[in-house]
C-alpha positions as CSV (number, residue, x, y, z in Angstrom):
1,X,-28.0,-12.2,-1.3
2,X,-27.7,-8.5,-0.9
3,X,-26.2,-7.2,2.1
4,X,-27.5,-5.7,5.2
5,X,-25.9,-1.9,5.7
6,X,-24.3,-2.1,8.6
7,X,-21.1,-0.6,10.4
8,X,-18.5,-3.8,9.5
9,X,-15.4,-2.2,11.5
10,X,-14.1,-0.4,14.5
11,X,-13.0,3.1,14.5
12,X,-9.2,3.5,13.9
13,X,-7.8,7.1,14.8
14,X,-4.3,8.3,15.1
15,X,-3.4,10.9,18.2
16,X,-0.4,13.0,17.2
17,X,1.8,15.1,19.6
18,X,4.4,17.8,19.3
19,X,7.1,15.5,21.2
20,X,6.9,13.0,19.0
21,X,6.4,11.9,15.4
22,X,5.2,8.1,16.1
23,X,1.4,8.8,16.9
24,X,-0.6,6.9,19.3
25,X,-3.0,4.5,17.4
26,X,-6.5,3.8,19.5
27,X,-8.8,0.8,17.9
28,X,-11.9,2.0,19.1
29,X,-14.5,-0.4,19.8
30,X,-16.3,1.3,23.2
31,X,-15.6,3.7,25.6
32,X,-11.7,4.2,26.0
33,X,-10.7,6.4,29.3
34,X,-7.6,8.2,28.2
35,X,-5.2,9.8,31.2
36,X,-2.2,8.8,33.2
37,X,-1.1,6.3,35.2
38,X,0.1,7.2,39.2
39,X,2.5,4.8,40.6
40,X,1.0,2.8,43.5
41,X,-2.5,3.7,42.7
42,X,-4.3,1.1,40.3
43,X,-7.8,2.7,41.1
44,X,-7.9,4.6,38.1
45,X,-5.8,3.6,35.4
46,X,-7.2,4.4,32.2
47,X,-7.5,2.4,28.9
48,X,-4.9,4.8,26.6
49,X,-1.6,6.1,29.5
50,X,0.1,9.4,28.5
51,X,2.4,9.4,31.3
52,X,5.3,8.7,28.9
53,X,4.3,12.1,27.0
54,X,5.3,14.2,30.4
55,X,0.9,14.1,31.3
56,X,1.9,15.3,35.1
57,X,3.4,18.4,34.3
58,X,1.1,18.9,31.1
59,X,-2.0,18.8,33.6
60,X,-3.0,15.6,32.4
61,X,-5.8,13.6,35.3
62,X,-5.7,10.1,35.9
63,X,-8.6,9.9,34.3
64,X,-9.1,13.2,31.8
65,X,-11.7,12.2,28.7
66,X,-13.3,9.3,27.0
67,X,-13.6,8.5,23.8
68,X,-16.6,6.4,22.4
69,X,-18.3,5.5,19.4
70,X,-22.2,6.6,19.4
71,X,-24.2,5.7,16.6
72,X,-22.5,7.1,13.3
73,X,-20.2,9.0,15.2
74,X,-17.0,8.9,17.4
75,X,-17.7,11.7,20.6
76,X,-15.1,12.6,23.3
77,X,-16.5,13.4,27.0
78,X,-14.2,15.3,29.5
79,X,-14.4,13.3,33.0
80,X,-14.1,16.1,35.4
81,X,-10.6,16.7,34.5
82,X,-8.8,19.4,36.7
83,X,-7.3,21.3,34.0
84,X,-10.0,21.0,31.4
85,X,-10.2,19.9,27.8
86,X,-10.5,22.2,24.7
87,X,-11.3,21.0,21.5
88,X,-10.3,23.4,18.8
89,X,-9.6,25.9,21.1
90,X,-13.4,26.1,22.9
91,X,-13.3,24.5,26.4
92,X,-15.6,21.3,27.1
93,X,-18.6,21.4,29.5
94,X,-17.6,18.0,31.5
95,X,-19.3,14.7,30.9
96,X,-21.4,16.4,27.7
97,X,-20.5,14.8,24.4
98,X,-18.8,16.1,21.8
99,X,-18.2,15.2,18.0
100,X,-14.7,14.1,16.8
101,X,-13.7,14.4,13.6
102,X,-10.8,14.2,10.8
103,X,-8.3,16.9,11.7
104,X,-9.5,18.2,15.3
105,X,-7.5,19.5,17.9
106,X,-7.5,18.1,21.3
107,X,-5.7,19.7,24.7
108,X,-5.7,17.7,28.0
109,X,-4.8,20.3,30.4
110,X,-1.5,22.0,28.1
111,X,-1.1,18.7,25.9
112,X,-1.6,18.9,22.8
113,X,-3.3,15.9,20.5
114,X,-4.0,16.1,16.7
115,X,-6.4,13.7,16.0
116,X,-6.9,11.5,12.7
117,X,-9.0,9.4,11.9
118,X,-7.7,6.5,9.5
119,X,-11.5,4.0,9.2
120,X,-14.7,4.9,10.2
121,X,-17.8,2.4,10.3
122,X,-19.4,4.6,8.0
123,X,-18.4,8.2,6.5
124,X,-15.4,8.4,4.8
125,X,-13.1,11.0,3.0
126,X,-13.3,11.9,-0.4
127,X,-13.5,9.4,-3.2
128,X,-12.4,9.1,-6.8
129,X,-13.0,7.0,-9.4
130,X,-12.7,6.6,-13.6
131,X,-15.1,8.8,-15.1
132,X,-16.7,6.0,-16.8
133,X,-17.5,3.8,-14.1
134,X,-20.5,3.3,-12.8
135,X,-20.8,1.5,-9.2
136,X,-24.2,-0.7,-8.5
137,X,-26.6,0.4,-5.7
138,X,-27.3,-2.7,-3.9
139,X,-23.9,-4.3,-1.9
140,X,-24.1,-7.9,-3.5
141,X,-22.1,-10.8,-0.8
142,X,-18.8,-12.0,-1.8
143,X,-18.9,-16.2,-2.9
144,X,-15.2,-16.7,-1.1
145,X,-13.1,-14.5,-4.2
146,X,-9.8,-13.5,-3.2
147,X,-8.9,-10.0,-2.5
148,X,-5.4,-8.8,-2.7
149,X,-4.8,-6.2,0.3
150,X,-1.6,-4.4,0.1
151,X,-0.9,-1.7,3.3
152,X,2.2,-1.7,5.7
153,X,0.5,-1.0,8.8
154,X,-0.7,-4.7,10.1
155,X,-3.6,-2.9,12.3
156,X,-4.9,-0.9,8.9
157,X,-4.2,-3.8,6.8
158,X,-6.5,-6.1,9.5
159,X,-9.3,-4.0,9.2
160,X,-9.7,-3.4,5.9
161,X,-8.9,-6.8,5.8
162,X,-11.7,-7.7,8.2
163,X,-14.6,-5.3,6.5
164,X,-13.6,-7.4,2.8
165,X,-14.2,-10.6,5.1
166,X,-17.2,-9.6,6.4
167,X,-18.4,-8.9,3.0
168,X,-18.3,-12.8,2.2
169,X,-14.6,-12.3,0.7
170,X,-11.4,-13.9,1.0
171,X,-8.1,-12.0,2.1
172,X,-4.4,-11.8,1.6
173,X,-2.4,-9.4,3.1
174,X,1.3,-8.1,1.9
175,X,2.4,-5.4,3.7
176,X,5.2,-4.0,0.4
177,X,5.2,-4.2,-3.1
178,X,7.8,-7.2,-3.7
179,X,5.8,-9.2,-1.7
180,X,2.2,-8.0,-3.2
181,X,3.9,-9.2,-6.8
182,X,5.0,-12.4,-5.5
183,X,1.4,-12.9,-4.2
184,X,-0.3,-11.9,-7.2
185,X,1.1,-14.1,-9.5
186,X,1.2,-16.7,-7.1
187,X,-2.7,-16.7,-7.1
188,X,-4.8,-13.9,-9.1
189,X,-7.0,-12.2,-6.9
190,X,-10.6,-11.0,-7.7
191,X,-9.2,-7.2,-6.8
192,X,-6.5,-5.9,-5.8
193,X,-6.8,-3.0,-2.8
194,X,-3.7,-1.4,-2.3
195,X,-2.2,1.7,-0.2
196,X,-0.4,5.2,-1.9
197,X,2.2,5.1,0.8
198,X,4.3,1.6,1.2
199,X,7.9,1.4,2.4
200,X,9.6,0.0,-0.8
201,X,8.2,1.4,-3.7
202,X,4.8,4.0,-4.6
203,X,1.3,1.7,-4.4
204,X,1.4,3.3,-7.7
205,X,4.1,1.0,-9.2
206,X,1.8,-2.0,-8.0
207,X,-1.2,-0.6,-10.2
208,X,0.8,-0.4,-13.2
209,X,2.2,-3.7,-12.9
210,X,-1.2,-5.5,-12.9
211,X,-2.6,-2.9,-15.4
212,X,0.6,-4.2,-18.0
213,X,-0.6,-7.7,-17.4
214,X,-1.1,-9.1,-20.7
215,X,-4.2,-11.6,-18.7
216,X,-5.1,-9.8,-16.1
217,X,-5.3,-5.9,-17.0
218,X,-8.7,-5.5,-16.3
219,X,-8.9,-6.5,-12.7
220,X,-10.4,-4.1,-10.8
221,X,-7.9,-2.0,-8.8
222,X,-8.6,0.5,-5.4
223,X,-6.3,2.4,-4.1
224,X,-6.5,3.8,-0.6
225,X,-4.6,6.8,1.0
226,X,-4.5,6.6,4.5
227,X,-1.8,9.7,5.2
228,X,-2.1,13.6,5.1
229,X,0.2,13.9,2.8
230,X,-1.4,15.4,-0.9
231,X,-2.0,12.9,-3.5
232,X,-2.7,14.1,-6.9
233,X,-6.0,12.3,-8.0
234,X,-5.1,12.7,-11.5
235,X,-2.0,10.6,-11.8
236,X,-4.0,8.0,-9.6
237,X,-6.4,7.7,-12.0
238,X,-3.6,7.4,-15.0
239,X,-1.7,4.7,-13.1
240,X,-5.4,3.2,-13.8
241,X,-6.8,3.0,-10.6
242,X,-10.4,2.4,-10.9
243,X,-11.5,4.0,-7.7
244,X,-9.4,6.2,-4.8
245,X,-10.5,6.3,-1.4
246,X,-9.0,8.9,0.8
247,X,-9.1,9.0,4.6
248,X,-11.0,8.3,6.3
249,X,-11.2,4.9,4.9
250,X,-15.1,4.2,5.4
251,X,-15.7,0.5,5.6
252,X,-19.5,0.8,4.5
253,X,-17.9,2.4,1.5
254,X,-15.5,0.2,0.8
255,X,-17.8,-2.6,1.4
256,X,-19.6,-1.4,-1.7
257,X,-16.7,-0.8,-3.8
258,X,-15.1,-4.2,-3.4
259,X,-18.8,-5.7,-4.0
260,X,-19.3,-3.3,-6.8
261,X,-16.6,-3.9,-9.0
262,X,-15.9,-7.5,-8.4
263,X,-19.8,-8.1,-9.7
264,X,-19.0,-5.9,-12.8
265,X,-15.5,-7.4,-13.5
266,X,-17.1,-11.1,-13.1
267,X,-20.3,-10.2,-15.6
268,X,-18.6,-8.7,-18.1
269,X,-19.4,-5.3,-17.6
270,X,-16.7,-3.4,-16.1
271,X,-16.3,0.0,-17.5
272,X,-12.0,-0.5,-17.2
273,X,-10.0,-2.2,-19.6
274,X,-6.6,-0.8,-19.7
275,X,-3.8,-2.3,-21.8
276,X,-2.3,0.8,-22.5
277,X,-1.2,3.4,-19.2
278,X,-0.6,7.0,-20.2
279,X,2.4,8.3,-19.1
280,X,3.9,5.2,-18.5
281,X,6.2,3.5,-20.7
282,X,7.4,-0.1,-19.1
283,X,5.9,-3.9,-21.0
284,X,2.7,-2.2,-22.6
285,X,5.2,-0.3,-25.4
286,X,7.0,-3.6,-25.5
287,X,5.9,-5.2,-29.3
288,X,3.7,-8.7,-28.4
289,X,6.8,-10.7,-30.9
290,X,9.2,-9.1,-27.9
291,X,7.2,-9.4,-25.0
292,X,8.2,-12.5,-23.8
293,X,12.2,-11.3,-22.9
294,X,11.3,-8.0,-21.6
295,X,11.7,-7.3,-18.0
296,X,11.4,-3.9,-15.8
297,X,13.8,-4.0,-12.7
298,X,13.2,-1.1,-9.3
299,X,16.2,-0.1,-7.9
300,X,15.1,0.1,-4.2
301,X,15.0,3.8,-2.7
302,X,13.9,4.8,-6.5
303,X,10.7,3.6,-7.4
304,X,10.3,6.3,-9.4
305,X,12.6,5.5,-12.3
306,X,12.4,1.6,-13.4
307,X,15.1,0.1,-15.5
308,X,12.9,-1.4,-19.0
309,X,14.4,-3.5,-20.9
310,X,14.3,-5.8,-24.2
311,X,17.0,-8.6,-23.8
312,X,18.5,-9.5,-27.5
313,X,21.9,-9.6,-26.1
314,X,23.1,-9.4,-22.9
315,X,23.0,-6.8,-21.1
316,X,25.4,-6.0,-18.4
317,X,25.3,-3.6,-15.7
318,X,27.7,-1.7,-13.4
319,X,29.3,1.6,-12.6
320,X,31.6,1.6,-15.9
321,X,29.6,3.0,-19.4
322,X,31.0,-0.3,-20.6
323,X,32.7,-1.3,-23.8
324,X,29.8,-1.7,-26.5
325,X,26.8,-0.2,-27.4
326,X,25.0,1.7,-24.4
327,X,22.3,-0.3,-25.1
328,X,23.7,-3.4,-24.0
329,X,25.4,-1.5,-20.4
330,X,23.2,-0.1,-17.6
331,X,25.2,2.0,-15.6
332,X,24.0,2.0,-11.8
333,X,26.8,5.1,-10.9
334,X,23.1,7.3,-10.6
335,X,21.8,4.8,-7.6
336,X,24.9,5.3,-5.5
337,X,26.4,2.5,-6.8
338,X,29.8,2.6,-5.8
339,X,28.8,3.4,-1.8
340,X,26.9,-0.2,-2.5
341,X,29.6,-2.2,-3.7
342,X,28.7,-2.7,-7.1
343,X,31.7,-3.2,-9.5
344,X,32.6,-1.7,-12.8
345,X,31.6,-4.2,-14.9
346,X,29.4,-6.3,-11.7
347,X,26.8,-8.3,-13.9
348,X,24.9,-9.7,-16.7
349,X,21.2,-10.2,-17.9
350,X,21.0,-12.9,-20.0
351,X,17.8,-14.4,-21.9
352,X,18.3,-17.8,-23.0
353,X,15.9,-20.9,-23.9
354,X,12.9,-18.8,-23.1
355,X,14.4,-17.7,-19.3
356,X,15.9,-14.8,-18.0
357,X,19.6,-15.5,-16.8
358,X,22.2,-13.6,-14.5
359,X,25.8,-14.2,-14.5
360,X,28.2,-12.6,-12.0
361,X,31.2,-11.0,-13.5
362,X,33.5,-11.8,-11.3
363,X,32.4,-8.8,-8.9
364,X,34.3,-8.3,-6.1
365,X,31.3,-8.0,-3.6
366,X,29.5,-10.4,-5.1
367,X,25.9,-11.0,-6.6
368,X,23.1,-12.5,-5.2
369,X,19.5,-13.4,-5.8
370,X,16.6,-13.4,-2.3
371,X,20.0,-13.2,-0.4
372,X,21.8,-16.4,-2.2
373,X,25.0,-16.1,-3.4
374,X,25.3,-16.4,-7.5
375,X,28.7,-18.3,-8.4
376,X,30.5,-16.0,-10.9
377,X,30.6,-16.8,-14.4
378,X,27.2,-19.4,-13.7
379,X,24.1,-18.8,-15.9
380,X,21.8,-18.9,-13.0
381,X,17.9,-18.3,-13.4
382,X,15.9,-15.4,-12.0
383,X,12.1,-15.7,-11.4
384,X,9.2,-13.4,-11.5
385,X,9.9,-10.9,-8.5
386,X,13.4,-12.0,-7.4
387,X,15.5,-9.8,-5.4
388,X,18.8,-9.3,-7.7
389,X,21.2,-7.6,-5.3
390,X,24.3,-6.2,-6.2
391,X,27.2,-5.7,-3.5
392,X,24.3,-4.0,-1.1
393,X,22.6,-2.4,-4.2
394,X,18.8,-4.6,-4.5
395,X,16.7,-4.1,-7.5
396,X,13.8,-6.1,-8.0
397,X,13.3,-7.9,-11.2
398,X,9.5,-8.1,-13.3
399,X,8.4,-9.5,-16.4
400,X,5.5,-11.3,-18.2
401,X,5.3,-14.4,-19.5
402,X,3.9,-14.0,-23.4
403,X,0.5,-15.9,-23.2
404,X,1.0,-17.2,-27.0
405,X,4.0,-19.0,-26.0
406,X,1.6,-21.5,-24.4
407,X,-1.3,-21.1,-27.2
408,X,-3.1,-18.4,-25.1
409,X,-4.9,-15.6,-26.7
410,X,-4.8,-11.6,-25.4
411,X,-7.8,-9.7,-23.9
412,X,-10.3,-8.9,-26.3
413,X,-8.8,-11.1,-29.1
């Protein structure tokens, strides 16, 4: 069944003002009134209050614009206000329509609002994608596959969320990396849709984990960018990321893309088969015979530097540059270590019978894994995405289980 084109979400837009960095998030549905509230009159409150941003002596009126959706677009209408409202510096004619979009400046009176818009129903921000891929014309409806949606904001994650619903779809939503991993290889999604920008670790990090896995590197991947921050398409595309969406997220867009490359992966024809990341080093350089105890750890607060490993021997970690080889000591003095807690000679990494192992060296503030205390000198297991905390020093722990253990066979084999 091929889907009808047709706005699957609300508008989501993001007012910004000089007195403060946290902006005022509007879901926009229908006409929103935006003005201030006036104790002891309940006449004319409007939808959105600015009273808390100082609107009375910024000229703000009770009631000063509205902001509606109107076809394709999203228009703002002064009400009569006594001060007036510019938009990018040219005064509005009251109750006459204008156009918002992506980056425009709004003044109510002398306060200022940057507006940006995060999802439109329909026209969205620039888009990049492999150079091979080729997306299908007609939006084809989901049959209940699971998408993986990774964003901390819960009101972005809904809608994107929602639009992927709509499509005939199911959802999950993580809102950080640890817990995006813990999904994934709890279930394997269809796709995976994940944000640039999350609070523990680069969306990047979460791309080249599924592109190292051994059974699952194919998967289509779209990353979003929902911030104004620059993002340098290239190194999306190398983290291989089939297709980047900036902001304004359009959900018609992503609509398509989701349909698009979920059809392709399932038929066989998907243009992206990456086993091998360039400029990335982690499990893919690992040799197949070794595979199976290698494991990449993220210190949290540096995504940017994993900790790869191959476990012959133990390997122990702390703040000293230990007593053997360096190969078999990681020394965490780099990640603060010492403001954490961590001891000199804190912990080991063992791999034993097929499993990963830590054993606490007798540290003096202790080790622990998800927030449970390890007894010292106690070959305890770690799973698949564990939290491994040292003192107050957390690192996250990753590895892949080697499909020919269990008589598997690699992609394309």
């Amino acid at each position: 069944m091929v889907l009808k084109d047709k706005p699957a979400a609300p508008w989501l837009i993001e007012l910004y003002t000089p007195q403060t960095s946290a902006p005022i998030k509007l879901r926009i549905e229908d006409r929103l009134t935006v003005g201030r509230v006036v104790q002891g009159d309940a006449t004319k409150r409007p939808d959105v209050d600015l009273t808390s941003y100082d609107a009375e002596g910024m000229g703000v009126s009770r009631q000063h614009i509205a902001i509606m959706p109107e076809g394709e677009r999203l228009s703002v209408l002064d009400l009569q206000s006594n001060n007036g409202t510019f938009l990018n510096g040219v005064r509005l004619k009251p109750n006459e329509p204008h156009r918002l979009v992506n980056h425009d400046q709004l003044i109510l009176g002398k306060l200022r609002l940057d507006i940006s818009i995060v999802i439109s129903p329909v026209h969205g921000g620039d888009i990049h994608k492999q150079p091979s891929l080729q997306l299908q014309d007609q939006m084809q409806s989901g049959k209940g596959q699971l998408v993986l949606v990774v964003h901390n904001d819960p009101d972005v994650a809904g809608i994107l969320a929602s639009v992927i619903e709509k499509a005939g779809y199911a959802t999950k939503v993580s809102h950080e990396v640890v817990g995006a991993i813990r999904s994934y290889n709890q279930r394997r999604p269809a796709a995976v849709l994940v944000d640039m920008n999350l609070p523990d670790m680069s969306g990047l990090e979460f791309c080249r984990y599924v592109r190292r896995d051994v059974l699952q590197n194919a998967m289509p991947v779209i990353v979003t960018h929902t911030n104004d921050k620059p993002v340098d398409a290239a190194e999306v595309m190398q983290a291989g990321v089939d297709i980047l969406l900036n902001k304004p997220i359009s959900a018609r867009e992503l609509r398509h893309v989701v349909s698009s490359l979920i059809s392709q992966h399932e038929s066989g024809k998907s243009g992206m088969y990456t086993k091998h990341l360039v400029g990335t080093a982690p499990l893919t350089a690992v040799p197949p015979e070794t595979r199976k105890n290698a494991a990449v750890l993220f210190v949290a607060g540096y995504s940017d530097s994993p900790i790869v490993l191959t476990i012959q021997n133990a390997v122990s970690f702390g703040r000293a540059a230990g007593t053997g080889s360096l190969k078999s000591h990681i020394d965490l003095t780099r990640y603060e270590a010492a403001n954490a807690g961590v001891s000199r000679m804190h912990m080991q990494l063992h791999f034993k019978d097929g499993k990963l192992w830590v054993e606490d060296c007798d540290s003096v503030n202790g080790t622990f894994i998800d927030g449970e205390p390890v007894k010292p000198r106690v070959l305890t297991p770690v799973k698949n995405a564990n939290e491994v905390r040292l003192g107050q020093l957390r690192m996250y722990i990753y590895f892949l289980e080697d499909p020919l253990e269990q008589g598997g066979k690699l992609p394309g084999e």
